[in-house]
N, C-alpha and C positions, 0 to 999 in steps of 0.2 A: 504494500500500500504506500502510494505518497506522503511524504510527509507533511502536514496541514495543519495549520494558523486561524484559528478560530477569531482570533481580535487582530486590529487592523493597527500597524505601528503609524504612531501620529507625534513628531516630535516636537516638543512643550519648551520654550517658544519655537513658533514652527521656523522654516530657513526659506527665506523668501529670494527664489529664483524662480525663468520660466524654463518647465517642462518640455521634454518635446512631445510629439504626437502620441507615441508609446514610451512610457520610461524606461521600459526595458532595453529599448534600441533594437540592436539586429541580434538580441537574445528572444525578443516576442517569440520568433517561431518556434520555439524548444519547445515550449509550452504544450502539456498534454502525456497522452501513452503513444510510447514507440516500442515494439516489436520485430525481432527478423534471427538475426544469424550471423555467424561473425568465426575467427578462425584465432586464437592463441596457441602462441612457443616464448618459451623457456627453458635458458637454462640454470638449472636451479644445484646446488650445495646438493651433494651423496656425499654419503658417509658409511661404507660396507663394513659389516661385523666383522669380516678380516681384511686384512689386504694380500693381493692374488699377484700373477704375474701383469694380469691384464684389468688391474683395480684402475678405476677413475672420481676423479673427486668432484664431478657434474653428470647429470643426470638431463639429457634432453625432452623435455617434456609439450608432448603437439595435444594441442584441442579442437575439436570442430564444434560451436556453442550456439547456444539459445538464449537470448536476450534478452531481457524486457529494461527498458527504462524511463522513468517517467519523472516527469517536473510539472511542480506545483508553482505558481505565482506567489510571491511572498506581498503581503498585501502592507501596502503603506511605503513609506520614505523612511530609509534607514540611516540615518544624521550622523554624519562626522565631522566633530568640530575642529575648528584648525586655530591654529597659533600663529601663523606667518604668512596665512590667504585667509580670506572668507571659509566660512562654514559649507559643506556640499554635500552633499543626498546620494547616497546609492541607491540601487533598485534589483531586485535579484529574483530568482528561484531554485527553492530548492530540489534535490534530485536524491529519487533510489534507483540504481546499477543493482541489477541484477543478472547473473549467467551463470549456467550448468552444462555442463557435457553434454554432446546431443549422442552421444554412444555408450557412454558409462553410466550404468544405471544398477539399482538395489536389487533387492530379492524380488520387491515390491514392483518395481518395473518405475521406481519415480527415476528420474536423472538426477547425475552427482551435481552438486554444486557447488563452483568453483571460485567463484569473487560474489562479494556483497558490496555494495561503496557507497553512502550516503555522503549528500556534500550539497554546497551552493554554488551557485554560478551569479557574479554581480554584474551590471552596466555600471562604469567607473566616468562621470563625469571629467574632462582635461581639467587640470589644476594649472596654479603658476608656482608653488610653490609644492613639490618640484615643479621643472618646469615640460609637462605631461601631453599629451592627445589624449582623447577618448578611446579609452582604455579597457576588457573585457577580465575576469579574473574566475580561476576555477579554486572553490576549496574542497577538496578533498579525505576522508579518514578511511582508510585500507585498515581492515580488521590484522594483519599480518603486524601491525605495531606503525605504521606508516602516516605520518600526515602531512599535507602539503600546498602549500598555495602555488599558483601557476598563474602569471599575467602574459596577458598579449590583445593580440587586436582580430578586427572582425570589418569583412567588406566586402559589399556586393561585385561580385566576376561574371562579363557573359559568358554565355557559351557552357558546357558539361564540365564537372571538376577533371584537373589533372590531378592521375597519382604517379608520383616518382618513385623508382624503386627504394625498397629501403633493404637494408642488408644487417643477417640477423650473428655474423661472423663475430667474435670476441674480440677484444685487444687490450692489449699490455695499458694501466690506468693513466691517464691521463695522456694517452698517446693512440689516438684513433688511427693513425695511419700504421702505427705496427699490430699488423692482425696477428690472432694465433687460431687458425680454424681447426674444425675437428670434421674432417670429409667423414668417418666412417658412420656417428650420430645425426649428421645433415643430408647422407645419401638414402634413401628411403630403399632403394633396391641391395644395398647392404646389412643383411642382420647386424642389430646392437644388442645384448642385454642394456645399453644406458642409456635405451629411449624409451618411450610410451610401446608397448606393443602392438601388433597387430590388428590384432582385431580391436583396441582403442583408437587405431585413427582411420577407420572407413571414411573415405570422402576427403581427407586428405591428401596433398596432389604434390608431385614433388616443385612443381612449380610456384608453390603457395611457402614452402619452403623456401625455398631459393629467395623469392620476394613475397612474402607476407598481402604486401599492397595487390599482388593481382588479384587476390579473392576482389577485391572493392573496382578493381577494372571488368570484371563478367562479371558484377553484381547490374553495371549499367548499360550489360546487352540490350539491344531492341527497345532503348528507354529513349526521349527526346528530350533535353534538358535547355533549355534559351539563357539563364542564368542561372547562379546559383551565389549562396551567401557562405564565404571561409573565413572561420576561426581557426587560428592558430596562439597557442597559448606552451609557455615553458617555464619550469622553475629557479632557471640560466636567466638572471639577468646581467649585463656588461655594458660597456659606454656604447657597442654597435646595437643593443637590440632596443625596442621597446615594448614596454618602462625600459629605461637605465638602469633602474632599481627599485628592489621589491620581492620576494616572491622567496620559495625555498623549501628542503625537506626536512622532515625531526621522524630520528626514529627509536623504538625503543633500544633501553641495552643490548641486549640478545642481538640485534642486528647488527648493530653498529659495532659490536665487540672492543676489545683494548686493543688499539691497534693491528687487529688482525681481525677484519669482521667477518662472521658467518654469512650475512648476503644484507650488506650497506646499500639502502637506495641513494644513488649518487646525485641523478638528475631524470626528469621528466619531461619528453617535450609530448605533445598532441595537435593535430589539426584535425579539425570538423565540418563537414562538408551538408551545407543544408538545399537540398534539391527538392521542383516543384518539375514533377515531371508526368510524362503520358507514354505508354506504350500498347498493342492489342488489346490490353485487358481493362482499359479506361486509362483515370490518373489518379495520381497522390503524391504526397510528399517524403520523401527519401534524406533520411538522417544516414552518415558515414561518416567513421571515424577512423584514423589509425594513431595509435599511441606508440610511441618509444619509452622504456623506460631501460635503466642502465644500473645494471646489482652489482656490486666489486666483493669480490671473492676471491683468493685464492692464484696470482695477484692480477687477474683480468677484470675489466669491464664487461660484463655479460648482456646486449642488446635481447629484451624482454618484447618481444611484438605483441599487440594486442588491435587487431583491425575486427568490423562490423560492418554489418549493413541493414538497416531498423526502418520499417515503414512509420508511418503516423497513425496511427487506428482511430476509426472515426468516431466511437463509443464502446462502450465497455461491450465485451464480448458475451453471447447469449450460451454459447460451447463449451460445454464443462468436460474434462474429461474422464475416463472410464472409472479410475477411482473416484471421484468425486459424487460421479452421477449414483455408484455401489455406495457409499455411505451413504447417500440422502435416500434412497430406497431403504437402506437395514435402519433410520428413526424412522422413517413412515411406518416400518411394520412393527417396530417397540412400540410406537405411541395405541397403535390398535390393539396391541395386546395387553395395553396399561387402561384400554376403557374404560372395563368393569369395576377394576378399581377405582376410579377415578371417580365415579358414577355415586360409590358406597359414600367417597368422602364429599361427595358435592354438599354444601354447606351453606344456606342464606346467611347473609352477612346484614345487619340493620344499619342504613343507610343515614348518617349525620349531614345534614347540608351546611354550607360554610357560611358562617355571617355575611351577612350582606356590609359592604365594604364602605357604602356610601359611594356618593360622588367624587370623581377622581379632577383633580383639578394641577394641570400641566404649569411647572415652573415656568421663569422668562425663557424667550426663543435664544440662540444663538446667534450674533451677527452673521451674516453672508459674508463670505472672501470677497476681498477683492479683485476684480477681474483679473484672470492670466493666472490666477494663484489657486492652489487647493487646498489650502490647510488657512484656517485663522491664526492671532498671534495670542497672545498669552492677554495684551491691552484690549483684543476685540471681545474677549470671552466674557460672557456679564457674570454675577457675582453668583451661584451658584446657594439656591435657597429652594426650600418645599413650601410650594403660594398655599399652602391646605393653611398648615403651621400658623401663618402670619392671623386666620381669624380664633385661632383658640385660645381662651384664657390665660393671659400669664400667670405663671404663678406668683404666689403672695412673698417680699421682700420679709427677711424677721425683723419681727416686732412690730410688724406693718397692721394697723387697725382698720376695724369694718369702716368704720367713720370716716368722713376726712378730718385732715388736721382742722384745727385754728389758725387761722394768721395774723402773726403776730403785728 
């Protein structure tokens, strides 16, 4: 389920700027349930209960997944005061990431599940202090111990997105161009004991290996795309990217280790590709993403791919599936077989009606904003009083008598 805000954030004195059309910016489209399919590798820390002629200390691990993700609109203006600019307003939604194996599955027949991610996504109005653009930011918490903010930007592109290869090879830390690969774990027509096995990656292609991004290139067979809207967001900031600065990872001990980490997240980057597209089958709009992320272990940087391809579902789904549909049949037959009982204990209950309340009588109105504006300020608010209150009796001062006084 999304995560949901029942009260609306209203910041007391409010921050008076104009909005643009959507505060969200080129986040509006998020908004909703997206649904589809998506492909994850890693390589992750092995640790074998002996070490052999042919021991290795990673473990390649391929996924074929099921997705679901959905973003809630966070309702209101979320106020950041400043000290060296004006005060300025974010506007966000928040998000649950969900995905499970589409081939690994229980006794039960449910699928494994393999990431959870709750987090926010904000629209970051330009500042001057620093001195900024409009600006998009992802926060993140990875149940693995992981959290992390990611800034960048967002802009409408004609034409279908481009995906560039990305390449899932390791290399020596802090040195991308000295790779150290592993052909026999990356060759799929080669046995490994130190990969996912067989019959775990049906549907995995060695091509999707090699480059991760092409699942997201044949996700846009046969589709027409005229523009589309790219986010790119990372937790690398430098004086070449924008922000300059900002953004980063924290992980717990365990990961981050004493100078020798079990599997340090170092850096994250992601682009998100949002498409309003038509093929055969009608149209809709197509969310894709491909994530990098970069584990240091052992003493390589280890490239973590994680790509998708998510439709926008247009309401909540009527199709429950086989388990779900089997439990709600076995209460239907409990509840009929709890009739008779149920019948014995039926029980009139005598019915108390509630005082009548009197006439309800509405405090002062609140001023209107003023044009261009959403929120009032703190000076427009009138004094806040119950108009019932003001005709009832006050009560008696001590020492106060039935009489009036004399004057003197």
């Amino acid at each position: 389920m999304p995560i949901e805000l029942t009260t609306r954030l209203v910041p007391i004195p409010g921050i008076l700027h104009p909005f643009p059309v959507s505060p969200l910016g080129l986040l509006a489209p998020l908004g909703g349930k997206w649904q589809g399919h998506g492909f994850n590798q890693i390589f992750r820390p092995f640790r074998p209960f002996s070490q052999s002629d042919d021991f290795s200390d990673n473990f390649l691990e391929l996924n074929l997944t099921d997705e679901t993700l959905e973003f809630t609109e966070i309702p209101g203006e979320i106020p950041n005061r400043g000290l060296l600019q004006s005060d300025v307003s974010l506007f966000g939604l928040t998000y649950l990431q969900q995905v499970s194996d589409s081939n690994v599955k229980d006794t039960e027949g449910h699928p494994a599940g393999i990431h959870i991610e709750p987090g926010i996504w904000l629209n970051i109005p330009s500042t001057t202090a620093p001195g900024e653009p409009t600006t998009v930011a992802r926060l993140a918490n990875i149940p693995h111990g992981t959290s992390l903010v990611a800034q960048g930007t967002a802009s409408v592109v004609s034409g279908p997105p481009v995906f560039l290869p990305v390449d899932i090879t390791p290399f020596f830390i802090n040195q991308p161009a000295n790779k150290h690969p592993f052909p026999l774990e990356t060759t799929l027509s080669t046995p490994s004991k130190f990969r996912s096995p067989d019959a775990d990656i049906v549907g995995i292609t060695q091509a999707m290996v090699t480059d991760p991004n092409s699942f997201l290139v044949a996700a846009l067979a046969g589709k027409v795309i005229n523009s589309h809207t790219v986010i790119h967001i990372s937790t690398l900031s430098t004086s070449g990217t924008t922000p300059n600065a900002g953004g980063g990872v924290s992980d717990i001990a365990f990961l981050d280790g004493t100078g020798n980490p079990n599997a340090q997240v170092a850096q994250m980057d992601a682009t998100f590709w949002i498409s309003h597209y038509s093929d055969s089958q009608g149209s809709g709009t197509l969310l894709q993403y491909s994530q990098l992320v970069l584990l240091n272990f052992a003493p390589l940087s280890w490239p973590h791919v994680s790509v998708a391809s998510l439709i926008k579902q247009s309401g909540k789904s009527l199709i429950k599936d086989k388990a779900e549909i089997k439990e709600g049949i076995k209460e239907i037959i409990d509840i009929k077989q709890l009739k008779p009982e149920l019948k014995e204990l039926d029980v009139q209950l005598p019915l108390h009606p509630f005082p009548d309340p009197g006439p309800l009588r509405a405090g002062p109105a609140a001023a209107a904003p003023a044009v261009g504006r959403h929120f009032i300020t703190s000076e427009e608010r009138p004094p806040v009083a119950d108009a019932a209150l003001e005709d009832a009796p006050k009560p008696r001062r001590r020492n106060e008598r039935d009489t009036p006084r004399e004057s003197s």
